[in-house]
C-alpha positions as CSV (number, residue, x, y, z in Angstrom):
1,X,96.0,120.4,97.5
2,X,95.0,116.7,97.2
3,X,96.8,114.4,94.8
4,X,93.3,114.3,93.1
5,X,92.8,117.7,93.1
6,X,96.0,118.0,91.5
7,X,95.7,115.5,89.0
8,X,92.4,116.9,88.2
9,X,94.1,120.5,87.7
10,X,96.6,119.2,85.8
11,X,94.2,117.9,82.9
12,X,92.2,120.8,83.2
13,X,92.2,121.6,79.2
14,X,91.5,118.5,78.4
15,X,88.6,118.9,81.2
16,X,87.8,121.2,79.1
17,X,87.5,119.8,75.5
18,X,85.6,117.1,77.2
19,X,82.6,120.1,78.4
20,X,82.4,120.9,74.8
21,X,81.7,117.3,73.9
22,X,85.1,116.2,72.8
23,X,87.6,113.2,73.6
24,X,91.2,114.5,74.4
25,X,94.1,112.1,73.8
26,X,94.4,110.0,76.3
27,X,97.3,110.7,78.5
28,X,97.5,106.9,79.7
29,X,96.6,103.5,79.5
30,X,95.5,101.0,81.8
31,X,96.6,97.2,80.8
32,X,94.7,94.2,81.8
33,X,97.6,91.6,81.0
34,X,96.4,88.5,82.9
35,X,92.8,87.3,83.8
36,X,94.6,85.0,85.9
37,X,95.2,85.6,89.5
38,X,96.9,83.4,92.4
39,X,94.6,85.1,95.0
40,X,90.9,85.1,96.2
41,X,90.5,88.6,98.0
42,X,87.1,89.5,99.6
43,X,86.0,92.1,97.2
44,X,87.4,91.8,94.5
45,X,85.4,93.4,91.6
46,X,87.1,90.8,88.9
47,X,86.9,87.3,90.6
48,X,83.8,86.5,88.8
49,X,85.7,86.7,85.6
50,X,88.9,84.8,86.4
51,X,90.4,82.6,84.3
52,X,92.9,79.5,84.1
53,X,94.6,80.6,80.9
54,X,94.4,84.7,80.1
55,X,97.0,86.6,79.6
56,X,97.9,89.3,76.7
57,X,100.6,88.4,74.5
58,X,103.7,89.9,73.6
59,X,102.6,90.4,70.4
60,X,99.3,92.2,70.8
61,X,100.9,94.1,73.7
62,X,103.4,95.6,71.3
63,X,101.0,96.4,68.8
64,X,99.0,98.3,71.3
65,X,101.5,100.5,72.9
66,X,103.5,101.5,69.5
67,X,99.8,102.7,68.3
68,X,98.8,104.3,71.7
69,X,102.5,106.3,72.4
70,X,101.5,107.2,67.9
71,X,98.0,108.6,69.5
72,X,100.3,110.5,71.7
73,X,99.7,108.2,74.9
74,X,102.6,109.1,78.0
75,X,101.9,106.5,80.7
76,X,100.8,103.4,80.8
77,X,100.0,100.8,84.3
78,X,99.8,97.1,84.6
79,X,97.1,96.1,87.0
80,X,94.2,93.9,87.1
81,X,91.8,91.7,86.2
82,X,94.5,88.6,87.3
83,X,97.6,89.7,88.5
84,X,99.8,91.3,85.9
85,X,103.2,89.8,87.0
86,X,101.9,85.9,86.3
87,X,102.1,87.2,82.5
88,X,104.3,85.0,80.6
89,X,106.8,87.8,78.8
90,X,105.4,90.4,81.4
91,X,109.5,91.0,81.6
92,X,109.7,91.8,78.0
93,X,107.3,94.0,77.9
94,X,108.7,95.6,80.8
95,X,111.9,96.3,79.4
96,X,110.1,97.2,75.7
97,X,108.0,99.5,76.9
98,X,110.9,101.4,79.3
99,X,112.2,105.1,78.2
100,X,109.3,104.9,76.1
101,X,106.8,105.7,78.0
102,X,106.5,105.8,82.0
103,X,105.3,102.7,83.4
104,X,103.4,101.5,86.6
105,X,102.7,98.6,88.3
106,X,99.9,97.8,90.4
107,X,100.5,94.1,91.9
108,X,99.7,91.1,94.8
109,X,103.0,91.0,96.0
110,X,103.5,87.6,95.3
111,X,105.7,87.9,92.1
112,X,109.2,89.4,92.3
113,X,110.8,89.8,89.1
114,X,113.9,92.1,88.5
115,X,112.4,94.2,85.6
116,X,109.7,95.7,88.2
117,X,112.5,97.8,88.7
118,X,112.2,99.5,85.3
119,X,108.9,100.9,86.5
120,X,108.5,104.7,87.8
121,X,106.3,103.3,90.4
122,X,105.6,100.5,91.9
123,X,102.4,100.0,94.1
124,X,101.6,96.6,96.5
125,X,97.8,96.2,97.2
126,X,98.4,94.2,100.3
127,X,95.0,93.1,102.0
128,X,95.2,93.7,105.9
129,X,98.1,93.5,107.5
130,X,98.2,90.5,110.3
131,X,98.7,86.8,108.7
132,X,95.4,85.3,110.1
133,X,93.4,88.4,108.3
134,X,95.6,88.1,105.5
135,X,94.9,84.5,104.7
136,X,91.2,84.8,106.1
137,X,90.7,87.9,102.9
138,X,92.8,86.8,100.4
139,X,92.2,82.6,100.7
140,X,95.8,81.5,100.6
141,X,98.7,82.2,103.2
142,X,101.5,83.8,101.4
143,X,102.0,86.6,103.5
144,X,105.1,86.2,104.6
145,X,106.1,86.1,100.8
146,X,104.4,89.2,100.1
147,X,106.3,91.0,102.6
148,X,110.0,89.5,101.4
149,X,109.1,90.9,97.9
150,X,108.0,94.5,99.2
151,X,111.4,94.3,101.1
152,X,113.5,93.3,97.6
153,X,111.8,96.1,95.6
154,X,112.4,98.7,98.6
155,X,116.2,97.3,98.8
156,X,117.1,97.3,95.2
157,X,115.2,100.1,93.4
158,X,116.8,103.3,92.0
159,X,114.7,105.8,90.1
160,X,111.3,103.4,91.1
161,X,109.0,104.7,94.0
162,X,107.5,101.6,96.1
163,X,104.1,102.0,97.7
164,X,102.1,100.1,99.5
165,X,98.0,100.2,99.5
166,X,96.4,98.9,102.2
167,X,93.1,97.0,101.6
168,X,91.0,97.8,104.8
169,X,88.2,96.8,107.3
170,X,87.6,98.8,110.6
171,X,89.0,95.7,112.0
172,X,92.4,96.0,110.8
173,X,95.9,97.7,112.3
174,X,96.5,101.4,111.6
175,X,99.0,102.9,109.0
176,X,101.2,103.8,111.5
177,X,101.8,100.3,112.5
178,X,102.1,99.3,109.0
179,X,105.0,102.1,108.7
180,X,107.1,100.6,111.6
181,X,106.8,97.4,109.8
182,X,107.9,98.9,106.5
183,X,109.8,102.0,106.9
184,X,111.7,101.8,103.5
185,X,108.9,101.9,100.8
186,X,108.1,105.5,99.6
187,X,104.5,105.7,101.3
188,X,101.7,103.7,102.4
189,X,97.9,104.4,102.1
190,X,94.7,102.8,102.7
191,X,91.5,102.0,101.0
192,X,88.2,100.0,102.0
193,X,87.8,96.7,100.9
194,X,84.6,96.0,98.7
195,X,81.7,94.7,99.8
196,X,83.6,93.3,103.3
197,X,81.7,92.7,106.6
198,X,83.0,95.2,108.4
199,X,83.0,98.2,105.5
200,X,81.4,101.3,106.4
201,X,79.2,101.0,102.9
202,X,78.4,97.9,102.0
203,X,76.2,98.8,98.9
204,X,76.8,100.4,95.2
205,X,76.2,104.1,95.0
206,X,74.1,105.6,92.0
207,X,76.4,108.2,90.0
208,X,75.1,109.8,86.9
209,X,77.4,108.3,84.0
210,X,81.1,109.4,84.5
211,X,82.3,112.3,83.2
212,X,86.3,112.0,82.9
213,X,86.3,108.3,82.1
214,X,87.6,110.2,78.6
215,X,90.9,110.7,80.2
216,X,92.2,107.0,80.4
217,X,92.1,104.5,78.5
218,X,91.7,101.1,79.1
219,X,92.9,97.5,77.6
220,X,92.2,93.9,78.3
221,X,94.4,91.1,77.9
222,X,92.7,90.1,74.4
223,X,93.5,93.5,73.1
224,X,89.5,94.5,73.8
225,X,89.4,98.4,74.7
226,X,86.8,99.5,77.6
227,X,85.2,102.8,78.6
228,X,86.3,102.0,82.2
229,X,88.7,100.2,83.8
230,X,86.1,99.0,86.5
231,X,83.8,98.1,83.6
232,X,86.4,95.8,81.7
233,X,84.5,92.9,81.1
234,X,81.1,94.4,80.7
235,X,79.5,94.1,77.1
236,X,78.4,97.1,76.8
237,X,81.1,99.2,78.0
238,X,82.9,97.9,75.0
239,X,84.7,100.3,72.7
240,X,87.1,98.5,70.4
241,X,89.8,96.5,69.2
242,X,93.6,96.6,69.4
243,X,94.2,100.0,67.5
244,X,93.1,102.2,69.8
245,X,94.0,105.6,67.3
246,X,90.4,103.6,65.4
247,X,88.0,103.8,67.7
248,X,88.5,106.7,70.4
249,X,86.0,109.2,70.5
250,X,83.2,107.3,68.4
251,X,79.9,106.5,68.5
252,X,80.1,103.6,70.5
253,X,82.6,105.2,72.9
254,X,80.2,107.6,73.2
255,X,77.3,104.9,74.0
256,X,79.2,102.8,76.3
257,X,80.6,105.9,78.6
258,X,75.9,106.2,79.4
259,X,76.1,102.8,80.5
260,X,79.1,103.4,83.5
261,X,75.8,104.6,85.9
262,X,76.0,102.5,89.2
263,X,79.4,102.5,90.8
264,X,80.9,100.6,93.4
265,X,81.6,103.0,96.3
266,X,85.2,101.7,97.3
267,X,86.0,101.4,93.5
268,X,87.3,104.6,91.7
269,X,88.5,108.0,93.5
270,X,86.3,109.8,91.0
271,X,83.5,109.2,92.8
272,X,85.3,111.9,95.0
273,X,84.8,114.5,92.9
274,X,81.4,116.6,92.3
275,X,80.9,116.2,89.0
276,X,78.0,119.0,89.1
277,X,80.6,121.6,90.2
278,X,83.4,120.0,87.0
279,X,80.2,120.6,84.7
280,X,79.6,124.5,85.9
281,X,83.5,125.3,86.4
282,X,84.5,128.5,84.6
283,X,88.0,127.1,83.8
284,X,89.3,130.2,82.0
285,X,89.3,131.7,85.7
286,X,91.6,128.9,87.5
């Protein structure tokens, strides 16, 4: 079975509720925790909305994840928007959220800090994997840095699995030689870069309006709550404000989940699924 098959089977009551027009709790939370990045990547879906000064604060974050693990929340994962480890305090909420809830990370590379380790999982989303391609998709040359900090978190984690994601063009080395470079991370995968040269798919591909966006939830770094986590700074996607136990499941959740209806091809792996075949699923037989 496929990890997203399995994933998919594993939620498959709350796939349920969702057929019969309800919101199940959401098992976890994606966290925007920085609008600010050190990086320029070809593709990427948030450098339109980058800023010099955005980042959650301590405070809010708090706030947030005491009411979402209250709604009965289980997970939660930094990512971005910016990259999540130039957070001022990102360490404290690191070690605040820890034996709470289970924590990911999803990151540049080009931060190290110590209390990455008190994540279940760490993953690296390393754009090509020579130095001229590196600097050539990502506008800076810090490569080399990247590397050393994939190396620390391999050498000194415990209980935290390291990953790697490979950000792709036809152009660039295999896996396999990405493996002989670094054999002690816990696996490496790839993944098409958006809107690159040399991408099979250069354009956006119609999807009717998503039908498991219900099953995370997603946070910017001002505490603003989105119906999609690759919809995070549009308008009307919008469904609330810092408590998320106020909001999810209302009417204008409900609205902004019809506006998700044109997405990105190389975004989100639930373009995988069929949703047609989800919709006429007889689950009480799986």
């Amino acid at each position: 079975m496929k990890y997203l098959e399995y994933k998919i089977a594993s939620r498959i009551d709350d796939i349920e509720e969702i057929k019969s027009g309800k919101f199940p709790t959401p098992r976890s939370l994606t966290i925007y925790p920085s609008e600010v990045c050190n990086l320029s990547c070809v593709g990427c879906h948030s450098k339109g909305i980058h800023k010099k000064n955005g980042y959650m604060t301590f405070k809010l974050f708090k706030v947030i994840l005491d009411d979402f693990i209250k709604f009965g929340g289980k997970a939660i994962a930094f990512e971005g928007g910016g990259e999540p480890m130039l957070t001022p305090g990102i360490d404290k909420m690191l070690k605040y959220a820890s034996g709470k809830v289970e924590i990911g990370i999803i990151t540049n590379g080009t931060v190290y800090k110590k209390e990455m380790l008190l994540a279940n999982w760490v993953r690296v989303s390393l754009v090509a994997t020579t130095k001229f391609k590196y600097k050539k998709l990502t506008g800076c040359d810090k490569f080399d840095l990247v590397y050393d900090n994939i190396k620390k978190l391999s050498k000194n984690k415990e209980n935290t699995k390291v990953g790697i994601k490979l950000l792709t063009s036809e152009i660039c080395p295999s896996l396999k030689n990405a493996k002989k470079q670094l054999p002690t991370v816990d696996y490496i995968t790839d993944k098409r870069l958006r809107n690159d040269e040399h991408s099979l798919v250069k354009n956006s591909k119609h999807v009717e309006p998503c039908g498991l966006t219900q099953l995370k939830a997603v946070v910017d770094y001002d505490g603003s709550f989105y119906a999609c986590p690759f919809f995070h700074h549009i308008p009307d996607t919008y469904i609330g404000y810092g408590l998320i136990s106020d909001f999810w499941g209302s009417d204008t959740h409900k609205n902004a989940i019809k506006q998700i209806t044109n997405c990105n091809l190389y975004d989100c792996p639930m373009l995988d699924i069929d949703y047609n075949f989800v919709k006429g699923l007889d689950l009480n037989f799986i």
